[in-house]
N, C-alpha and C positions, 0 to 999 in steps of 0.2 A: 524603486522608491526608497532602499534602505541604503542607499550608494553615500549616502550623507553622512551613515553610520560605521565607516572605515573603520571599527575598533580594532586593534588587534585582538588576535582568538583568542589571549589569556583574558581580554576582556571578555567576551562576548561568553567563553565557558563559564566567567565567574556572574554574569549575568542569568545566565540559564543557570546557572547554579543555586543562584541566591530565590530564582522565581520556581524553582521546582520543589523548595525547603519552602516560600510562603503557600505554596500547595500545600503540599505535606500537612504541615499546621495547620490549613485551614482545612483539609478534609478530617484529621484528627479532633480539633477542640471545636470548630467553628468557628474559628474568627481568627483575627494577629493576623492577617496576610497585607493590608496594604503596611501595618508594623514593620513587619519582617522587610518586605520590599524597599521600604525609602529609608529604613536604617542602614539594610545591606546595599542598595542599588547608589544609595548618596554618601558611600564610601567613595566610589570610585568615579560617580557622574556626577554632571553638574546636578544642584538642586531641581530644577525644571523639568530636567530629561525626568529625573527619578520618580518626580509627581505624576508626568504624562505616563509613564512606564506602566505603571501600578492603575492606572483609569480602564482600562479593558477589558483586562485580568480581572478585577475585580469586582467590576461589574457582572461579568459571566459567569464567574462562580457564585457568587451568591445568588443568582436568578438558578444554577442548578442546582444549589444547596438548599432554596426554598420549594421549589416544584421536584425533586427529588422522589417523591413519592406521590406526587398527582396532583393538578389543579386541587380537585376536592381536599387532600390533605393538606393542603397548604392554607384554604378556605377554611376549613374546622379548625386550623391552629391560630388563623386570622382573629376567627370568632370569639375565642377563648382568651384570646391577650387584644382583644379589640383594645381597650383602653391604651395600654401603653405604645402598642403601633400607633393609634391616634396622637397620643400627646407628643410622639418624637417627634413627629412629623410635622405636629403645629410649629414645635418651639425651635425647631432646626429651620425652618422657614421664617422665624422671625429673629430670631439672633442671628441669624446669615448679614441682616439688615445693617448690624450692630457690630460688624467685624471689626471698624477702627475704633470702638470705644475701650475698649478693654484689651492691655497686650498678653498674648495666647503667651504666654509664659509663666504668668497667675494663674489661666484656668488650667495647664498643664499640671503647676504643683497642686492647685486645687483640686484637680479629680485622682491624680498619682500617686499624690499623699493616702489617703483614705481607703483607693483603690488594693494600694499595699497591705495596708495595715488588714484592712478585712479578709484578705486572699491568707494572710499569714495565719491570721486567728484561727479561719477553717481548717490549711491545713496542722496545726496541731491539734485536732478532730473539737476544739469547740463548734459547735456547731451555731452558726444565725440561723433562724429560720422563721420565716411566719406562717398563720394558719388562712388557708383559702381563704377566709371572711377578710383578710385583711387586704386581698390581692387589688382593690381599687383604689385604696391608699399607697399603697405601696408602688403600685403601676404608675400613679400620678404622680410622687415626689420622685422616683428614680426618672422615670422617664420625663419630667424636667428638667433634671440634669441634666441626664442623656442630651435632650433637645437642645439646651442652652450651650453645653459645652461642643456640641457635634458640628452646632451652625458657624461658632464660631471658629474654632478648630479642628475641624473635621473628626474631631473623636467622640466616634460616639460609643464604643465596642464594651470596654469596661462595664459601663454603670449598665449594661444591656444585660449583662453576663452575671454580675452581682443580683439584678432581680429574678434572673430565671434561675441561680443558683439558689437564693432565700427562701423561692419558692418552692425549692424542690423537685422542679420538672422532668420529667425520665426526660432522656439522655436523647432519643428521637425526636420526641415535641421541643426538646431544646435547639435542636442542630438547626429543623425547622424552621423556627419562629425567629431567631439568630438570623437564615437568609431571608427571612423578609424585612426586619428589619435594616439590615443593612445592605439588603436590594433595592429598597427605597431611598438611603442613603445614598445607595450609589447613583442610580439613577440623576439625583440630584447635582451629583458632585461630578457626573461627567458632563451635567446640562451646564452648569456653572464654568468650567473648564473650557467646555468648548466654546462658551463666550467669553472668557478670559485667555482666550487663544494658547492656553498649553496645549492644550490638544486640539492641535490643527492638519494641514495635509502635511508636513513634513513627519511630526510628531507619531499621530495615528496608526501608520504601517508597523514602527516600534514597535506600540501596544499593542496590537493585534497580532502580534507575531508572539509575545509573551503568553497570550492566551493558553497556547496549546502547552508547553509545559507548566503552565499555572494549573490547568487539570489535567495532565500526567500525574502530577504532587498531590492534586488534591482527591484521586483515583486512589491514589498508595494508603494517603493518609484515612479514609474512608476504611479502605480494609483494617487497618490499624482501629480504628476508632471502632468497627462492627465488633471486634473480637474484645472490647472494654466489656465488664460489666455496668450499669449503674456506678459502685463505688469507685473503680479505677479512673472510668470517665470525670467522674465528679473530681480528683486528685489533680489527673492530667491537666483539667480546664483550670482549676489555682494556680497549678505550675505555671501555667501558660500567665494567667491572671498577675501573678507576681511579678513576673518579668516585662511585661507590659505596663503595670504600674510603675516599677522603676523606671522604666524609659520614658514615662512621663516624665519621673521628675526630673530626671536626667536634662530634658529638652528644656524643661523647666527652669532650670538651673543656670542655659546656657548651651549644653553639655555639644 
């Protein structure tokens, strides 16, 4: 089935290359893996391939990224961020509707811009942060963003990352509530995909073959991530945050 895929092996190594680094990252901070993939993979592939590439992969890590620790743990983290899981979910469902109104190049600097500036503030130890009481207000305007800007261009990871950051969330419930959220994203985005025929019978064997080093990477990056405290973890996911806001506005730009 991958006979169509004649790359040569410096391809095919920088391929497994690039999908064993959005492991990594994604088993470290929780998130940036389909980032990682379609900046490195649509270096060297067509756009398309790159999209289909990264549907499999990502789907499968975030379903182990959220069930990680059990049905039930996933359910108790469900409960506790019900609001915001709900509102992505409405609003990525209804601004998916709305894809030709608005060119993903606005919402890109529009959430990339903000996305930076906040990642930087924190890490020079200003700290945002709000009190539980606030966490229904807060769940609903970020996670309209989230939803707004996710349906329409697929990002929804930032403004995710920003609320569970504000919030303070230890490091576990964050990794957590991260794959379900963007379990359900994905879920979406392969359902969408495969009736947008990127991912079809040609396509599919690709991504399904990136699977297995997507969690080799995201196996490594977990150990990495277990041995974080609270504080380091909280640094790494800015790190990660910063650069991922840039390349919004990067995309934003053009770039």
């Amino acid at each position: 089935m991958l006979s169509q895929f004649d790359f040569p092996t410096s391809i095919w190594l920088a391929v497994l290359g690039v999908t064993l680094l959005a492991g990594f990252v994604k088993g470290a901070v929780g998130f940036a893996m389909p980032m990682v993939m379609v900046s490195g993979l649509g270096s060297f592939l067509a756009p398309e391939l790159a999209l289909a590439a990264l549907i499999l992969p990502t789907l499968i890590a975030n379903l182990a990224q959220a069930f990680r620790d059990g049905v039930a743990a996933a359910l108790d983290a469900a409960r506790t961020h019900w609001r915001y899981v709900a509102i992505v979910s409405v609003f990525i469902m209804l601004s998916a509707q709305m894809v030709n109104l608005l060119p993903a190049q606005v919402l890109y600097l529009a959430i990339g811009v903000p996305v930076t500036i906040f990642a930087l503030i924190q890490l020079t130890g200003r700290r945002i942060a709000f009190h539980s009481r606030h966490q229904g207000a807060v769940s609903f305007a970020l996670g309209t963003v989230a939803g707004l800007i996710g349906g329409v261009s697929g990002v929804w990871g930032p403004p995710t990352v920003i609320y569970l950051t504000s919030m303070d969330t230890p490091k576990v419930e964050q990794l957590r509530v991260q794959g379900i959220v963007y379990g359900i994203g994905a879920v979406v985005l392969t359902t969408a995909h495969i009736g947008s025929g990127v991912l079809n019978a040609q396509t599919a064997p690709f991504s399904a073959l990136l699977v297995v080093p997507a969690l080799v990477g995201m196996l490594v990056g977990r150990r990495v991530s277990d041995k974080m405290d609270q504080s380091r973890f909280r640094q790494a996911t800015l790190a990660v945050l910063v650069i991922a806001g840039l390349n919004l506005v990067r995309r934003g730009l053009g770039g």
